[in-house]
C-alpha positions as CSV (number, residue, x, y, z in Angstrom):
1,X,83.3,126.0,112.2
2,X,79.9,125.1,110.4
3,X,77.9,127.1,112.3
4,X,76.9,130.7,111.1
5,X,76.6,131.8,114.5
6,X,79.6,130.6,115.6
7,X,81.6,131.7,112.5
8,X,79.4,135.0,113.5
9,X,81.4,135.2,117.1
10,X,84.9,135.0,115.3
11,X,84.2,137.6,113.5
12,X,82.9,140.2,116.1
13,X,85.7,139.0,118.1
14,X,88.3,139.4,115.3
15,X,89.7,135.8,116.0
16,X,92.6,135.3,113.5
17,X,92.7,131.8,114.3
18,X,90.1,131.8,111.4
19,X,91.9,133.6,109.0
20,X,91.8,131.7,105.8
21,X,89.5,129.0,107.3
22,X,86.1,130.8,106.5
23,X,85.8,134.4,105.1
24,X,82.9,136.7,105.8
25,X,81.0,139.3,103.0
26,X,78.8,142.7,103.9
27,X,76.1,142.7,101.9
28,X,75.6,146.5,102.3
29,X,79.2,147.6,101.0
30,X,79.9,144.2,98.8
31,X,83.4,143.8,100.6
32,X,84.7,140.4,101.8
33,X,86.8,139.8,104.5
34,X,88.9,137.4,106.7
35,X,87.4,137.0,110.3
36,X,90.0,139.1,112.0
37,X,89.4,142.5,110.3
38,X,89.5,145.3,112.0
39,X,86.7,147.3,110.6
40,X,83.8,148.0,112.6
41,X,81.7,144.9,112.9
42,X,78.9,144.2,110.8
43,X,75.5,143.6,111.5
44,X,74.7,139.5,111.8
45,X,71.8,140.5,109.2
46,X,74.0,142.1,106.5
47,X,77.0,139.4,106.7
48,X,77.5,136.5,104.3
49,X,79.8,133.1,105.1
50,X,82.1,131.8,102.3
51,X,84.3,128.9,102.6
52,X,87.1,130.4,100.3
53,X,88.3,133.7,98.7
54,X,87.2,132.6,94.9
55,X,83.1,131.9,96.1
56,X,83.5,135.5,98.0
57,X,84.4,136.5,94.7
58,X,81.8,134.4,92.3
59,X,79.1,135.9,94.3
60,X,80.1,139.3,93.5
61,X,82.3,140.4,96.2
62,X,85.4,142.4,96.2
63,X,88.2,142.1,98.6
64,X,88.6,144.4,101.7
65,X,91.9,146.7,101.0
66,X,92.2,147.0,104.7
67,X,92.5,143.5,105.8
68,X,93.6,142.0,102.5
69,X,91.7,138.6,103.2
70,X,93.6,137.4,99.5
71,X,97.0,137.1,101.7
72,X,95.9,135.3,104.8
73,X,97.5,131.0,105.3
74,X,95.6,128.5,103.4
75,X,92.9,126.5,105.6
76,X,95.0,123.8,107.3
77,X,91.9,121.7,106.3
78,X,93.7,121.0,103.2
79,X,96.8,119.7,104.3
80,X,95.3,117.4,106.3
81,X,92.6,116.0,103.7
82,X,93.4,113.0,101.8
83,X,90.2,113.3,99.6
84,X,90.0,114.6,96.3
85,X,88.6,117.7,97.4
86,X,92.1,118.3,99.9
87,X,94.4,116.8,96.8
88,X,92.3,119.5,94.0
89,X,93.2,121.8,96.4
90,X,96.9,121.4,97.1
91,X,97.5,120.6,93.1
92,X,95.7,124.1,92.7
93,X,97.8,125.8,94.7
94,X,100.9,124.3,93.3
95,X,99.6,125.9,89.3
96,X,98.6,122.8,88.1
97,X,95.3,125.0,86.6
98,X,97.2,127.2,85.1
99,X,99.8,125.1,83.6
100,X,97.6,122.2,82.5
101,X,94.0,123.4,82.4
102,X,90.6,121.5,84.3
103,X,91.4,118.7,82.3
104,X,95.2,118.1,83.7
105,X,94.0,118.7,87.2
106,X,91.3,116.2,86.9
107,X,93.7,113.5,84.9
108,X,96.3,114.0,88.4
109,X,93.2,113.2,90.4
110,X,92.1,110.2,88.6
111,X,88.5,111.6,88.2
112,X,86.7,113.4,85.4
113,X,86.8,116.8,84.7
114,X,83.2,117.2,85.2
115,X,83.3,115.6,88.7
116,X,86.3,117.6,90.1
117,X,83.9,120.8,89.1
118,X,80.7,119.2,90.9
119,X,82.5,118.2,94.3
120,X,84.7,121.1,94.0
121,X,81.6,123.7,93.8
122,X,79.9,121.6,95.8
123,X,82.2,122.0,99.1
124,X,83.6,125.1,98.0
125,X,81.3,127.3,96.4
126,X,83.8,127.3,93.8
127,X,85.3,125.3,91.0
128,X,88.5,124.9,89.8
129,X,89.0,127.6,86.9
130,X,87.3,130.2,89.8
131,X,90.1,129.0,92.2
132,X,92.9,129.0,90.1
133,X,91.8,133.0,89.5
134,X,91.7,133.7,92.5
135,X,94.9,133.0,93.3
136,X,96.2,134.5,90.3
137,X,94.9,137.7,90.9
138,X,96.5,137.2,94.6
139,X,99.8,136.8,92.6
140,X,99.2,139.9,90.1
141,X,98.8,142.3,93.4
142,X,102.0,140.8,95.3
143,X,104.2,141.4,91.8
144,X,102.2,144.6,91.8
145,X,103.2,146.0,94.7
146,X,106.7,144.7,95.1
147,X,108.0,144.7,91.9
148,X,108.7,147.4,89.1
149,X,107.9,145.4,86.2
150,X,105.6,146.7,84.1
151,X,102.0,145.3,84.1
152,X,101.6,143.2,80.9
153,X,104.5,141.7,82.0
154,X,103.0,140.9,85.2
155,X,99.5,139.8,83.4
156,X,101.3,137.1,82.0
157,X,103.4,136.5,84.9
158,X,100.7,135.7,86.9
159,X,98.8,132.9,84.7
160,X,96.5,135.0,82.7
161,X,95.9,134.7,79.6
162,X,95.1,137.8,78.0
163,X,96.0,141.8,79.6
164,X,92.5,142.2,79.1
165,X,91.5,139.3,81.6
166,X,94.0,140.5,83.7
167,X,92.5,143.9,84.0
168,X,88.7,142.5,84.1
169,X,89.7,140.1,87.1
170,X,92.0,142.8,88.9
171,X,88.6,145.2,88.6
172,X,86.5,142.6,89.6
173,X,88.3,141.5,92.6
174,X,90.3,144.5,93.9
175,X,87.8,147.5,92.6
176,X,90.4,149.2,90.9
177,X,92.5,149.1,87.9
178,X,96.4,147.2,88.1
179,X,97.5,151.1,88.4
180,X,95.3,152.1,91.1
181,X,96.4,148.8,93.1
182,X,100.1,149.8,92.2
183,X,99.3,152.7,93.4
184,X,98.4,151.6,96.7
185,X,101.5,149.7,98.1
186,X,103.1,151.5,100.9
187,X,105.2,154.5,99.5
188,X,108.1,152.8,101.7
189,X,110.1,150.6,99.7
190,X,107.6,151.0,96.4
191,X,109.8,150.0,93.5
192,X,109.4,152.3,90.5
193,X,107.6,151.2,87.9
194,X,110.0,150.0,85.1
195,X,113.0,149.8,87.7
196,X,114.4,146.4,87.9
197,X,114.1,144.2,90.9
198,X,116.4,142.2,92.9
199,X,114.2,139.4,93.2
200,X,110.2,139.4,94.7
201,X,109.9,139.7,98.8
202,X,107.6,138.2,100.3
203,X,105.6,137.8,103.2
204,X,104.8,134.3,104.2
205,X,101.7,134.1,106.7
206,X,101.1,131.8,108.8
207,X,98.5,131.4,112.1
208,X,98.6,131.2,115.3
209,X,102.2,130.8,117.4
210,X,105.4,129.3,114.7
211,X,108.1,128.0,116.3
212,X,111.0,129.0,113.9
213,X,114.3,128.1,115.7
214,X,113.4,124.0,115.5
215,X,112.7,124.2,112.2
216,X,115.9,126.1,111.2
217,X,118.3,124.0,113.6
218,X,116.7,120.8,111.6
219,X,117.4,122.9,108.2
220,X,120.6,123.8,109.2
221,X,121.3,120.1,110.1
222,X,119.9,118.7,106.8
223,X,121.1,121.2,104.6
224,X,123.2,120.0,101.4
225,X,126.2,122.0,100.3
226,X,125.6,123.4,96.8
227,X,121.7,123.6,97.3
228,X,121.2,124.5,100.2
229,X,122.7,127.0,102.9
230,X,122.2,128.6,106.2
231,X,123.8,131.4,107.4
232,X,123.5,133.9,110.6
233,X,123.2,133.2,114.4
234,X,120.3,131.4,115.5
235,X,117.4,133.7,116.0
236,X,118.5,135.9,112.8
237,X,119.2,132.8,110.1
238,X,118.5,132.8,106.7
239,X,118.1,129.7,105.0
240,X,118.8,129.6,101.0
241,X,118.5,127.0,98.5
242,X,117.9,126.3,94.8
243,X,114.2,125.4,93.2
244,X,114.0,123.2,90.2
245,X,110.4,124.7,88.4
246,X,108.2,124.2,86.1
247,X,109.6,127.0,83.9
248,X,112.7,127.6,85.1
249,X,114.7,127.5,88.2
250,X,115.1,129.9,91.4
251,X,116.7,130.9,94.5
252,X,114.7,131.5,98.0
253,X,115.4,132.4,100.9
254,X,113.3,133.1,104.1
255,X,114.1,134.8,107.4
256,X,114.4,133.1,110.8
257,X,113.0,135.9,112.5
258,X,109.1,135.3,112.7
259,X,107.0,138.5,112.3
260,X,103.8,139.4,114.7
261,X,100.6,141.4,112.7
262,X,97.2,141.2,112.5
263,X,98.8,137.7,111.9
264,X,102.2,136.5,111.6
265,X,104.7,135.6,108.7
266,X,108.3,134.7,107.6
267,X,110.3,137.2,105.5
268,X,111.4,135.8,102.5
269,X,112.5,136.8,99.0
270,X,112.7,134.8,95.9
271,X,114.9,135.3,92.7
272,X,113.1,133.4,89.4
273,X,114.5,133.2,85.6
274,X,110.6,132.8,84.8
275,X,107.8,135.2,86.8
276,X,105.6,132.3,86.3
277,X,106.8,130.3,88.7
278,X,106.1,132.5,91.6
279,X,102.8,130.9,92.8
280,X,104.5,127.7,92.7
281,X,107.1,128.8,94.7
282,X,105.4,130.2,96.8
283,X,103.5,126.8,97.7
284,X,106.7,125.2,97.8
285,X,107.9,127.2,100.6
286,X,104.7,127.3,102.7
287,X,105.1,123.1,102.4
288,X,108.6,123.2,103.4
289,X,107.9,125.4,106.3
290,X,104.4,124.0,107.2
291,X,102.9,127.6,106.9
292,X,99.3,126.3,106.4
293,X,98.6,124.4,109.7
294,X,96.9,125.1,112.6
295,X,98.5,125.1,115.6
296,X,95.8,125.6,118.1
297,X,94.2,122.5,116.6
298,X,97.5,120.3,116.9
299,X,98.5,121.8,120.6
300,X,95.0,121.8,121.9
301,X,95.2,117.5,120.9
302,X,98.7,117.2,122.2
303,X,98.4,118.8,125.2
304,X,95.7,117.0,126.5
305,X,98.5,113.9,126.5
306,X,100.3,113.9,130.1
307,X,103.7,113.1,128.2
308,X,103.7,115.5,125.7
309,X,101.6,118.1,128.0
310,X,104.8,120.5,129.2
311,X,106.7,119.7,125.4
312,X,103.7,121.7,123.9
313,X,103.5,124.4,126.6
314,X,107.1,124.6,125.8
315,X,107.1,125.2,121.9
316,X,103.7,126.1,121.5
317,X,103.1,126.0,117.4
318,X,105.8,123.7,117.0
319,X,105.5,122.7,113.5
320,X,106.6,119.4,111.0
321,X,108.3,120.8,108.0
322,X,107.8,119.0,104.7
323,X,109.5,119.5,101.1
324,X,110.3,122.0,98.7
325,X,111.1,119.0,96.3
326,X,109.6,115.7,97.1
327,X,111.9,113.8,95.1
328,X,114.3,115.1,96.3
329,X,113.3,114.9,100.1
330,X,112.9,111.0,99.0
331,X,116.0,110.5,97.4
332,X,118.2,112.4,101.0
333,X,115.7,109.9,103.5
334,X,117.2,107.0,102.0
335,X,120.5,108.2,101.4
336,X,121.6,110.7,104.3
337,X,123.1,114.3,103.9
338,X,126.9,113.4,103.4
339,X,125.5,110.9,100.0
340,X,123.3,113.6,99.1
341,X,125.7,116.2,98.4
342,X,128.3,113.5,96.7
343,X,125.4,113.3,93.7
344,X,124.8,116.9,94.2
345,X,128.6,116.9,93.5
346,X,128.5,114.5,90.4
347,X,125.0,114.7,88.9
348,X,123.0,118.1,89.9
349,X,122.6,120.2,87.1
350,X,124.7,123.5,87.6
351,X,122.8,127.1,88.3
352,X,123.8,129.0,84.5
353,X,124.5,132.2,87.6
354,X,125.6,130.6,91.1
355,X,124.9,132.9,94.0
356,X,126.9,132.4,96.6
357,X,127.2,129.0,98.0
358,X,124.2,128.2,95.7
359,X,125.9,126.4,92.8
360,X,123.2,123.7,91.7
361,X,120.1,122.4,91.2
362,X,119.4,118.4,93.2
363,X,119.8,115.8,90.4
364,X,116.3,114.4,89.2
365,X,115.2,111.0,89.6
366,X,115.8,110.4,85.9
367,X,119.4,111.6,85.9
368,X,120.2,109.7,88.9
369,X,118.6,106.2,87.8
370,X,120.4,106.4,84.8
371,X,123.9,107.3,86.6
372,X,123.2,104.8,90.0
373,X,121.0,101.9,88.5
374,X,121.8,99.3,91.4
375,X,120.6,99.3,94.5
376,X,117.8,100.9,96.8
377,X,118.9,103.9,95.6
378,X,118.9,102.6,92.1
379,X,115.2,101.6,92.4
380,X,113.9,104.4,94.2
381,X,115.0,106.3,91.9
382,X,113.6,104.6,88.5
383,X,110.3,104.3,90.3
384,X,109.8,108.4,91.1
385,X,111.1,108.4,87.4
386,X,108.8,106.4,85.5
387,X,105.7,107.2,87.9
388,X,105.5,104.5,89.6
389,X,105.8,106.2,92.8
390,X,104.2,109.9,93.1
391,X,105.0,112.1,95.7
392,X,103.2,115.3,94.4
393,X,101.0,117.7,96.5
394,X,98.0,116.4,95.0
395,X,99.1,112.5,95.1
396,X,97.1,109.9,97.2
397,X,99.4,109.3,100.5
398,X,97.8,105.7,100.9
399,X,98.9,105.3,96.8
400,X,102.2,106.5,97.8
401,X,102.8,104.4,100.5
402,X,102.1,101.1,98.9
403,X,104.4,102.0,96.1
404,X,107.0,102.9,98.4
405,X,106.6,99.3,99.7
406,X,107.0,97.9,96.8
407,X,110.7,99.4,96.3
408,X,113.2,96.2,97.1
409,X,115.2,97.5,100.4
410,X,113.1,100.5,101.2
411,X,112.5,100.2,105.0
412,X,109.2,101.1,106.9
413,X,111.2,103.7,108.7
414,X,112.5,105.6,106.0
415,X,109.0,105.5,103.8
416,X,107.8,106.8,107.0
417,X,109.7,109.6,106.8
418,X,108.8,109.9,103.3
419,X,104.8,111.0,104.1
420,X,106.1,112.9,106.9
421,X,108.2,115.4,104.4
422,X,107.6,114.9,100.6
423,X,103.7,114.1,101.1
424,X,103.0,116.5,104.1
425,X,101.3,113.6,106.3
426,X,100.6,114.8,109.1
427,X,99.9,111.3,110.8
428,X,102.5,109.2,110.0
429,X,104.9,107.7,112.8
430,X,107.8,105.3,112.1
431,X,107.4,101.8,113.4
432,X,108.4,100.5,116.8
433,X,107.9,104.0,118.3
434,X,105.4,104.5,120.9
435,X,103.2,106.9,118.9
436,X,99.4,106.2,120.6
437,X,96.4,106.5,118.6
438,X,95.6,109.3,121.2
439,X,97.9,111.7,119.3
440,X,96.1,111.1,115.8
441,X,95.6,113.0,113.7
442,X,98.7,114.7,115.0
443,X,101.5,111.9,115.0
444,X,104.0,114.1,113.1
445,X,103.9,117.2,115.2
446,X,104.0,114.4,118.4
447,X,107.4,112.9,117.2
448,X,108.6,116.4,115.9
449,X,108.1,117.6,119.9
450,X,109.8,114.7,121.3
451,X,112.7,115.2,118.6
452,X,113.4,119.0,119.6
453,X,112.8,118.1,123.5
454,X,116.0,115.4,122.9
455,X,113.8,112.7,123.5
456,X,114.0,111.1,120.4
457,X,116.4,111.1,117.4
C-alpha cells in the first residue's frame, strides 16, 4: 500500500493483514505501531507512515507496549524480492550485520558498502546498522521476558556490543530500562531472574490463515532419522530437529497447533549452546515454515484460476515451506530421504548431548565432498563447498540457478526444487508441468495446492 490514505484506512480498520508491511507513528504521544493496534485511533493529522520498525525508530519513535509492533511477521515483500534491497534484507535478518559488520553484508551483495546504505535508506528509511538494531533490541526483549538470564548476559546475547549500548537502545526503543521491560512480561510463566532456562519459547507470527497440517504431513514425510523427528497425532505434532549455527549448534522444535491473536503464530522453543544464535534461528525457522508470506496476496491470485479455484477455498493460506539449512535441503533433493539418513549415519557430526531421537548434526558440504567425491552427489557437493554454488538467504536465485546448471547430472527438476526450498522462490515450477504464467508470481504455492489435493506428486 503506497498510499497514505489508504495505509490510513488499515489502520482505523485495524487490518492485520498489514502487520509488518507498513507501521504507523502518533506524533502527539511519539509511539509507533503496527496497523492492527487496538488503541483508539489516531487522528489522520497526528499519524506518521514508516516502511519498517528501525525508521519508526530513527525518527524518534518508541514502540507501542500494547501492540508490540517489534513482534509482528516480516513484510512478505522481502521474500519475494530478488533485488538487493529484498537480498540486504533477508541477509539482515539472518545476523549477517552483527556477525560481519556493513562491510560483510555489502561484500555478500556484491555492491559497496556505501551503496547498500544509499538504497537501503532510500527505500527503507533506514540503513543497515539501524536495521540490524532494531532487530536486536527485538531479540534483547524476547530473552528478556522469557528467560532468567541475567541482563549483561543477554546484552551480549543479543548482538550488542557494549551493556551500555544495550541499555541506550533498550531506552530508546522500549521507554524503559532492560529491568522495567523484564518487569513487564506476564507474571504467568515469568522466569526468575538468575533461574536457569530450559531452552527460549517462542512465538512465531505469522499473517493471515496458515495451513499447518500440509506442512507437517510433508515434514513428517521428509524428516531424516537423527536430525530430524516428528512426534504426536496430527493436529498436536511437534516437529524437532538439529541446527548447525554460526556459533554453535541447537535444537528447535515448533508446535502443530497454530495459535489465533490479534495475529496468529506457531509455538515453538529452541535450546542453543550459544545465546547468539537466537536471531538466526529464529529466521531459519520462519524460512522453513514460510512464516513471512502473505496469504491473502497468494489466494487472492490463485483463486481467480478456475482449476485451482475450490484447492484455495479449501486450504486457504496454504503455504511452500523452504529450509532451515540450504545445503542441506540441496544435498536431500538430489539424494532422497533413505540416502540422506545413510550420510547422516556415516558423516553427520554427533550432538556433544543428544536429546532424544536428536543425535546429529547434517554432514556439511565439505565433509561430504571429501567422503563421496564421485558422482552428482560428489559434485554438488564440492560446488556448495568451494562457493561455487550459493544458496544463502541473501544469494541471487538467477546466480543460483545457473550454477546449479552447471553441476554434471543435476536435472532441471531437482534444481527446481532447489529455489523452491533452500532459496525460498516463490515462482519456480519443475519442467513439463502445466504451471501457466497466470499463477506467477505464485507457482510454488500453485504446485504445493495441487500436491496436498493429490493431484500431483
Amino acid at each position: 500500500m503506497t498510499d497514505e490514505d489508504s495505509r490510513y484506512e488499515a489502520v482505523r480498520s485495524r487490518d492485520a493483514r498489514f502487520d509488518g508491511v507498513f507501521f504507523f507513528a502518533v506524533e502527539t504521544t511519539g509511539i509507533y505501531c503496527r496497523p492492527s493496534c487496538p488503541a483508539v485511533t489516531p487522528k489522520r493529522a497526528h499519524v506518521r507512515f514508516f516502511p519498517t520498525a528501525a525508521a519508526a525508530q530513527g525518527a524518534g519513535f518508541r514502540a507501542c507496549r500494547r501492540c508490540r509492533p517489534d513482534a509482528v511477521p516480516g513484510s512478505a515483500e522481502w521474500n519475494v524480492r530478488a533485488d538487493v534491497v529484498g537480498r540486504a534484507m533477508r541477509l539482515i535478518a539472518d545476523g549477517v550485520v552483527d556477525r560481519e559488520g556493513v562491510a560483510g553484508l555489502a561484500a555478500r551483495l556484491g555492491y559497496s558498502a556505501r551503496q547498500v546504505q544509499r538504497q537501503l535508506t532510500a527505500e527503507l528509511g533506514a540503513g543497515p546498522v539501524a536495521l540490524a538494531r532494531a532487530q536486536r533490541a527485538h531479540t534483547a526483549r524476547v530473552l528478556l521476558q522469557t528467560t532468567g538470564l541475567p541482563v549483561t548476559e543477554i546484552a551480549f546475547a543479543a548482538g550488542f556490543a557494549s551493556v551500555r549500548q544495550f541499555n541506550d537502545t533498550v531506552r530508546a526503543v522500549y521507554a524503559t530500562t532492560p529491568t522495567g521491560l523484564r518487569a513487564a512480561a506476564p507474571r504467568k510463566g515469568r522466569p526468575r531472574p538468575g533461574a536457569p532456562t530450559a531452552g527460549v519459547p517462542l512465538r512465531l507470527a505469522h499473517r493471515g490463515p496458515y495451513q499447518a497440517r500440509p506442512l507437517f504431513d510433508l515434514l513428517e514425510r521428509e524428516a531424516v532419522p537423527g536430525v530430524e523427528e516428528v512426534t504426536g497425532t496430527p493436529g498436536a505434532r511437534t516437529y524437532r530437529r538439529t541446527l548447525r549455527l554460526p556459533y554453535g549448534t541447537g535444537i528447535a522444535a515448533v508446535e502443530e497447533r497454530a495459535r489465533t491473536g490479534p495475529g496468529g503464530w506457531l509455538d515453538a522453543r529452541v535450546h542453543l549452546t550459544d545465546l547468539r544464535d537466537l536471531t538466526t534461528a529464529v529466521q531459519r525457522l520462519r524460512r522453513l515454515f514460510d512464516l513471512d508470506a502473505d496469504p491473502y496476496a497468494v489466494d487472492e491470485r490463485l483463486g481467480a484460476d478456475a482449476r485451482l479455484a475450490p484447492l484455495v477455498a479449501a486450504r486457504p493460506g496454504l503455504r511452500s515451506p523452504g529450509a532451515a539449512d540450504p545445503d542441506e535441503v540441496a544435498v536431500r533433493a538430489l539424494v532422497g530421504r533413505d540416502t540422506a539418513a545413510e550420510l547422516v549415519r556415516r558423516y553427520g557430526k554427533r550432538l556433544d548431548a543428544p536429546c532424544g531421537g536428536l543425535t546429529h548434526l547434517f554432514p556439511e558440504a565439505a565433509v561430504l565432498a571429501g567422503a563421496e567425491p564421485g558422482g552428482t552427489l560428489g559434485a554438488l557437493t564440492a560446488a556448495l563447498a568451494d562457493g561455487a554454488v550459493r544458496l544463502g538467504p541473501g544469494d541471487d536465485r538467477d546466480a543460483a540457478r545457473d550454477a546449479l546448471a552447471a553441476v554434471p547430472g543435476l536435472d532441471d527438476r531437482t534444481i527446481a526444487e532447489i529455489r523452491t526450498r533452500a532459496l525460498g522462490d516463490p515462482d519456480a515450477a519443475p519442467p513439463g508441468l502445466d504451471a501457466p504464467d497466470s499463477w506467477r508470481p505464485w507457482r510454488s504455492y500453485a504446485l504445493n495446492h495441487l500436491r496436498a489435493a493429490g493431484e500431483l506428486e
